[in-house]
Backbone as numpy.savetxt, mean C-alpha at the origin, in Angstrom:
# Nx Ny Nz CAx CAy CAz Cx Cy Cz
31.24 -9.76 -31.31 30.39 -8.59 -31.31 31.29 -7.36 -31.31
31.02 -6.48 -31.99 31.31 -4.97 -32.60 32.07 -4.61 -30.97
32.55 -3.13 -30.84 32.32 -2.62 -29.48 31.26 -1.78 -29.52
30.92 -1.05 -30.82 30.04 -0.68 -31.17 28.18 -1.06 -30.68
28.55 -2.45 -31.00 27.01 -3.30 -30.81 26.80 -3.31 -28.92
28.33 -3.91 -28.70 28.44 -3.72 -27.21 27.79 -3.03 -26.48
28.67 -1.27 -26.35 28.10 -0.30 -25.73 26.52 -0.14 -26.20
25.95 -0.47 -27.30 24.73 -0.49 -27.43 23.29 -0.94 -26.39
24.34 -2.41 -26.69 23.40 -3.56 -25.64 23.80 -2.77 -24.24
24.73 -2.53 -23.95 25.18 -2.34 -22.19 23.76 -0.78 -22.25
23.65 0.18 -23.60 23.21 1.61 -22.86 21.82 0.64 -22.76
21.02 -0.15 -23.86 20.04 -0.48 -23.95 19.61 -1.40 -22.29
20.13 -1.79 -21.78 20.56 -2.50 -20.38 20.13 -1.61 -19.45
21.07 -0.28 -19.08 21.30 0.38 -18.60 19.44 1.10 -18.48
18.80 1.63 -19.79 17.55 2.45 -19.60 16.63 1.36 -18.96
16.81 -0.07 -19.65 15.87 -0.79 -18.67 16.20 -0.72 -17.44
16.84 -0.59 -16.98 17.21 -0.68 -15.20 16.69 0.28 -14.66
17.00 1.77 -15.77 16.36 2.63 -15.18 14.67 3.04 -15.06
14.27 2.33 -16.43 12.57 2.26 -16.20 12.11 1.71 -15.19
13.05 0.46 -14.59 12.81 -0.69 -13.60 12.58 0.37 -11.89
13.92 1.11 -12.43 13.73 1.98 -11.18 12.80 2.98 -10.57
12.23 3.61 -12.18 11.22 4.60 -12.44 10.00 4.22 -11.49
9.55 2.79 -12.48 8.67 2.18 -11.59 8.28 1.68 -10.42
9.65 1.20 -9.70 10.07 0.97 -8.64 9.58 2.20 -8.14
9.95 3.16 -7.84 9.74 4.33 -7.18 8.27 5.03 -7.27
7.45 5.09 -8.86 6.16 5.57 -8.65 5.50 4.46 -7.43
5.29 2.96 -7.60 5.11 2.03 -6.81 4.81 2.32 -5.46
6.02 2.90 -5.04 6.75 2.64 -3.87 5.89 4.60 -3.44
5.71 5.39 -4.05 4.89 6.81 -3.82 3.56 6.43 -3.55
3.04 5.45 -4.44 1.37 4.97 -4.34 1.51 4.47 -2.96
2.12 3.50 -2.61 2.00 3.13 -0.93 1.83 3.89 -0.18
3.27 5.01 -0.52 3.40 6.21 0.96 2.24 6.93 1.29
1.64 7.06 -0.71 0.32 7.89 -0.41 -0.71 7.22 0.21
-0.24 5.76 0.23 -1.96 5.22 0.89 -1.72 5.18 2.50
-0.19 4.98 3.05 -0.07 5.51 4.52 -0.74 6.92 4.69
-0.22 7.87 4.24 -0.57 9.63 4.63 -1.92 9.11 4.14
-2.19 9.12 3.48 -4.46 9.07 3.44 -4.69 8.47 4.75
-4.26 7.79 5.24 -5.23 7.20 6.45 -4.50 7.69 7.99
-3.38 7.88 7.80 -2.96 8.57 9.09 -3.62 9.67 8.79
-3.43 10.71 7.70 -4.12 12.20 7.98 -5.58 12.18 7.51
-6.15 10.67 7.55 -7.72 10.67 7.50 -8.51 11.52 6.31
-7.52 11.19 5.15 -8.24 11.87 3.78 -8.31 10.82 2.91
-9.99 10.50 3.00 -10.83 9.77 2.29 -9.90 9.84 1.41
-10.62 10.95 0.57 -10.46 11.16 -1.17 -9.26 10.56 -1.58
-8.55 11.41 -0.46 -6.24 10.86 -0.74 -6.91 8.94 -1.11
-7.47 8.81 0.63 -7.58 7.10 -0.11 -7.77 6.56 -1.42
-8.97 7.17 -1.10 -9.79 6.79 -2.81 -9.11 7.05 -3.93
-8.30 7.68 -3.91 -6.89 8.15 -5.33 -6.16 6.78 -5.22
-5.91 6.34 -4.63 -5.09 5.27 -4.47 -5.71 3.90 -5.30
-6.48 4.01 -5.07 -7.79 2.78 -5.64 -8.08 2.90 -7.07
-8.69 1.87 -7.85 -9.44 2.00 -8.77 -11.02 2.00 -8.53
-11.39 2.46 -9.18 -12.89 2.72 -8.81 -13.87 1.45 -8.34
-13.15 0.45 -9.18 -13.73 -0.97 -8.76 -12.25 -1.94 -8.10
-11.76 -1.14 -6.67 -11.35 -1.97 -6.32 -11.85 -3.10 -5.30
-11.03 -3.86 -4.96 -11.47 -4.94 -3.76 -10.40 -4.85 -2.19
-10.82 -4.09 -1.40 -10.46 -4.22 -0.37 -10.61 -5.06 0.83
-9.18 -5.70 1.26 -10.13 -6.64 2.34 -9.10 -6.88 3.64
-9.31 -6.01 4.89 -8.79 -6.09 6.24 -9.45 -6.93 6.85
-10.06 -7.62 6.61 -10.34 -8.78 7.67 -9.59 -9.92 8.40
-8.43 -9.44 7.92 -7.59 -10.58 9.24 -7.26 -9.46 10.60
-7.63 -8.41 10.49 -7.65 -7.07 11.52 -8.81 -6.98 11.84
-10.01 -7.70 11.60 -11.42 -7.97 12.09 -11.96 -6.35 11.38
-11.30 -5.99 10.99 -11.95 -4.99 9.69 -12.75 -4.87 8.71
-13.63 -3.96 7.84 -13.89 -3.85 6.65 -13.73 -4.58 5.45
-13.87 -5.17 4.83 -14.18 -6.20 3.09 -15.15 -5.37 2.22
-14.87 -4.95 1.40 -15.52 -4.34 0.39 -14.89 -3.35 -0.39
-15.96 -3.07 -1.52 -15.47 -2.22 -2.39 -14.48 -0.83 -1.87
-13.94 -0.06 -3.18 -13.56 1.18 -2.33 -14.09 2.08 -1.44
-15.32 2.51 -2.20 -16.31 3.35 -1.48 -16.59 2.61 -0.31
-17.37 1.40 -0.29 -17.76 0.89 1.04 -16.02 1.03 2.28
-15.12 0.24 1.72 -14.42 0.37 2.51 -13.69 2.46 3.12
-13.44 3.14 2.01 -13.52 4.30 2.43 -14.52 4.85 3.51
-16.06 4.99 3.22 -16.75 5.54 4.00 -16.81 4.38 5.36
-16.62 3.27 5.64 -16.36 2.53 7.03 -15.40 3.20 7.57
-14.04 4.03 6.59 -13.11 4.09 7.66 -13.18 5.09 8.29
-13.80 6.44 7.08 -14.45 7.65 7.54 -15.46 7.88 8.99
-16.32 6.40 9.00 -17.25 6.53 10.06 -16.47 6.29 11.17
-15.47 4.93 11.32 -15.19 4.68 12.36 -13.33 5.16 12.98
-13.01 5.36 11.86 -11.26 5.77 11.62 -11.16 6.88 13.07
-12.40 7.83 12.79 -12.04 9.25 13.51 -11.63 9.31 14.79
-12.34 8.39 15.78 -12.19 7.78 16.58 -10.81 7.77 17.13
-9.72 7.12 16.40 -8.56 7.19 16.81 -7.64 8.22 16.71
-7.52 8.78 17.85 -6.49 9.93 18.35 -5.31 10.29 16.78
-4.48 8.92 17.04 -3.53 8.74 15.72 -2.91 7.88 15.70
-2.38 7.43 14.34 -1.64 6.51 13.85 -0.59 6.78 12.87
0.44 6.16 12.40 1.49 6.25 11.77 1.92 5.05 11.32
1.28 4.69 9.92 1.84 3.78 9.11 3.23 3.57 7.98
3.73 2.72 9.26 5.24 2.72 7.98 5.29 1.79 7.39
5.44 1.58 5.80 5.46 1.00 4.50 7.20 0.57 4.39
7.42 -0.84 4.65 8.99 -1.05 3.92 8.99 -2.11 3.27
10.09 -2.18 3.06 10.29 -3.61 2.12 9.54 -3.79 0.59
9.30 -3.12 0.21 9.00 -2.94 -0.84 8.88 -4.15 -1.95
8.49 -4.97 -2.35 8.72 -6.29 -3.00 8.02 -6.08 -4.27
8.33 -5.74 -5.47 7.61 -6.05 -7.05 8.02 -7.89 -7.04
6.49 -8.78 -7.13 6.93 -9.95 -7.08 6.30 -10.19 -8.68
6.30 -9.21 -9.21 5.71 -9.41 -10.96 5.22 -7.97 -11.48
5.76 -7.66 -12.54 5.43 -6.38 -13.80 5.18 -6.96 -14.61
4.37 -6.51 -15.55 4.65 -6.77 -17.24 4.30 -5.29 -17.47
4.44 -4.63 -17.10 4.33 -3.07 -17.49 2.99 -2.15 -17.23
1.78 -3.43 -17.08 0.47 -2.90 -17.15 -0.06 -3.61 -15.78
0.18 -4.37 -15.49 0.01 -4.78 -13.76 1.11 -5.02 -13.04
0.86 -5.07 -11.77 2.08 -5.53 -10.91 1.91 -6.41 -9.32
2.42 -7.09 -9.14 2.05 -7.98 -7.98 2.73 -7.61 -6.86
2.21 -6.83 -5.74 3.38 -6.13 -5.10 3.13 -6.27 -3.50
3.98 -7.15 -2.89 3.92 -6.83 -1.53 4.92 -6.12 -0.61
4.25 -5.37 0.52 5.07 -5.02 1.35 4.78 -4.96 2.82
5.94 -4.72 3.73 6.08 -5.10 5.12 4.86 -3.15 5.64
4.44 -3.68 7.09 3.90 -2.83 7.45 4.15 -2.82 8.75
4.47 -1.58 9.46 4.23 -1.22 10.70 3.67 -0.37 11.58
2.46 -0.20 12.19 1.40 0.62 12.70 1.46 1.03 14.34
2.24 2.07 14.54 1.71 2.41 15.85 0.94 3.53 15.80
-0.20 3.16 17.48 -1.23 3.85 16.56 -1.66 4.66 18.17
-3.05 5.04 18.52 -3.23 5.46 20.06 -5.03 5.24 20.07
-5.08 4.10 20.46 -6.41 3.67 20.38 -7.45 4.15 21.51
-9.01 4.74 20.93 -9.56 5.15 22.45 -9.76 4.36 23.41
-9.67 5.30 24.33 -10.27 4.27 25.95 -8.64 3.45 26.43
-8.06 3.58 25.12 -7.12 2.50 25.86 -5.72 4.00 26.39
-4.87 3.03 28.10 -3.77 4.09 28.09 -2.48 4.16 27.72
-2.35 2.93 26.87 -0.66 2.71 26.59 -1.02 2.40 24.99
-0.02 2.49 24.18 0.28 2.80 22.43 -0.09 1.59 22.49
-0.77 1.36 21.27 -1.50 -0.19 20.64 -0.71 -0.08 19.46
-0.24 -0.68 18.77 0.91 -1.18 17.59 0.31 -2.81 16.96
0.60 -2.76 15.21 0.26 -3.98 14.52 1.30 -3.78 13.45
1.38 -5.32 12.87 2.12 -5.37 11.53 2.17 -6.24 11.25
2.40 -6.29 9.56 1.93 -7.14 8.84 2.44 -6.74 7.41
1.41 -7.61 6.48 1.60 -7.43 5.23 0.90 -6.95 4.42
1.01 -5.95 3.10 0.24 -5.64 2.62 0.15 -6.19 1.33
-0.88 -6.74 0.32 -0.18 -7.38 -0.82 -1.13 -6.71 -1.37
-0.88 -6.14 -2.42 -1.61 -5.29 -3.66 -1.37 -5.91 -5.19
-2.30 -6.13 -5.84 -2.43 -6.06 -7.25 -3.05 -4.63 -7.56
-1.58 -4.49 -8.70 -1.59 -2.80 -8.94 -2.18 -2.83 -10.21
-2.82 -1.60 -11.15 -2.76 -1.88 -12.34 -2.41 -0.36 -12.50
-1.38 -0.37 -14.07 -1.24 1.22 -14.69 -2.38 1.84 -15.28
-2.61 3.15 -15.05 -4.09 3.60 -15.77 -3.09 5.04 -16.12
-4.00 5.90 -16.52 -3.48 7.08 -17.11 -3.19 8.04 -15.93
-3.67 7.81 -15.02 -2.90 8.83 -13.83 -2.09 8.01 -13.18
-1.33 6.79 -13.59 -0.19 6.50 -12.75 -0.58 4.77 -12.32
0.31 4.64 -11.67 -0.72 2.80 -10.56 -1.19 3.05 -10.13
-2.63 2.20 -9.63 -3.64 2.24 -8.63 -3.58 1.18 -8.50
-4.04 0.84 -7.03 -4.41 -0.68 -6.75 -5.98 -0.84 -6.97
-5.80 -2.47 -7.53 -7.03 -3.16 -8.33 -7.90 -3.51 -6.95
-6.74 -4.30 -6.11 -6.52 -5.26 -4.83 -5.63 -5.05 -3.93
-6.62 -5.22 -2.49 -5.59 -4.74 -1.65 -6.15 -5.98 -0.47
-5.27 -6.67 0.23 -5.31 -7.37 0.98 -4.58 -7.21 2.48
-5.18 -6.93 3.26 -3.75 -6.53 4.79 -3.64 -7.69 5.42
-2.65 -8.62 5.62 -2.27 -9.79 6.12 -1.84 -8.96 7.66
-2.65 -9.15 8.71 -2.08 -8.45 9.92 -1.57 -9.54 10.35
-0.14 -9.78 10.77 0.68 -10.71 11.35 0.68 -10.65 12.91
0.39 -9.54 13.63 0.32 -9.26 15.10 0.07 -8.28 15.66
-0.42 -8.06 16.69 -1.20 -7.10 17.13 -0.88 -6.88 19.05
-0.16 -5.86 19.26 0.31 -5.37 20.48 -0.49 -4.63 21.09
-1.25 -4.98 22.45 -2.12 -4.44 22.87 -3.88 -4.15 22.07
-3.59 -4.91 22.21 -5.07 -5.22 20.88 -6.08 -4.75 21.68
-7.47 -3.68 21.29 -8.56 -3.77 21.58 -9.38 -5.04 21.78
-9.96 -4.79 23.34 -10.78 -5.69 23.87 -10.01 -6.92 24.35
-8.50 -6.64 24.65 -8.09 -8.02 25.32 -8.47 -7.54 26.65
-8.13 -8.40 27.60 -8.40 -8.73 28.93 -8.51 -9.30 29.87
């Protein structure tokens, strides 16, 4: 091969890595934005995050299952309630692209300040999303919260 053809293949290499990264990173903004929507309790922020017909489902957190709207306005009714929370998003995992969906899980950690109760209540877990690209960017199709544990949990005793 040429050196010519070489440096070709290596720049052609090189932009995929960087689209890889591109994406990597819008990805990885859609999450942060779906933490800040629900710590700073903005529906709408949520609902940006979503597709209009997505499927939400917290029920291993004895939570909400349903559409966006349904699941938005549950969190609206009952979310307010809590003083505050602070969801941190890591680990970041693309476990599949083809450019137009993406299979994406990541690690979660929630401390939060639950009513009635007097010491910090904290959970974490997993979040696994099927994303799809639309014209304003990724949205998730599917969102699933695998809660792995729960510190000071409401209603123990």
């Amino acid at each position: 091969m040429s050196d010519a053809c070489e440096r070709i293949m290596n720049m052609s290499d090189a932009c995929a890595r960087t689209t890889d990264m591109s994406e990597e990173a819008e990805i990885a903004a859609l999450l942060y934005r779906y933490a800040r929507a629900v710590d700073s309790k903005d529906w709408e922020l949520y609902r940006s995050v979503f597709t209009a017909d997505a499927h939400i489902d917290y029920s291993s957190a004895g939570a909400a299952v349903g559409s966006r709207d349904e699941v938005a306005d549950w969190l609206a009714a009952g979310f307010g309630v809590i003083p505050w929370s602070m969801h941190y998003i890591t680990n970041i995992e693309i476990l599949d692209n083809n450019g137009s969906s993406a299979t994406v899980r990541a690690m979660f950690y929630n401390p939060m300040q639950l009513p009635g109760m007097s010491e910090q209540s904290s959970c974490g877990g997993y979040y696994h999303h099927k994303l799809v690209r639309t014209p304003d960017g990724w949205r998730s199709r599917r969102l699933r919260e695998e809660n792995v544990w729960f510190v000071n949990a409401p209603g123990r005793g």
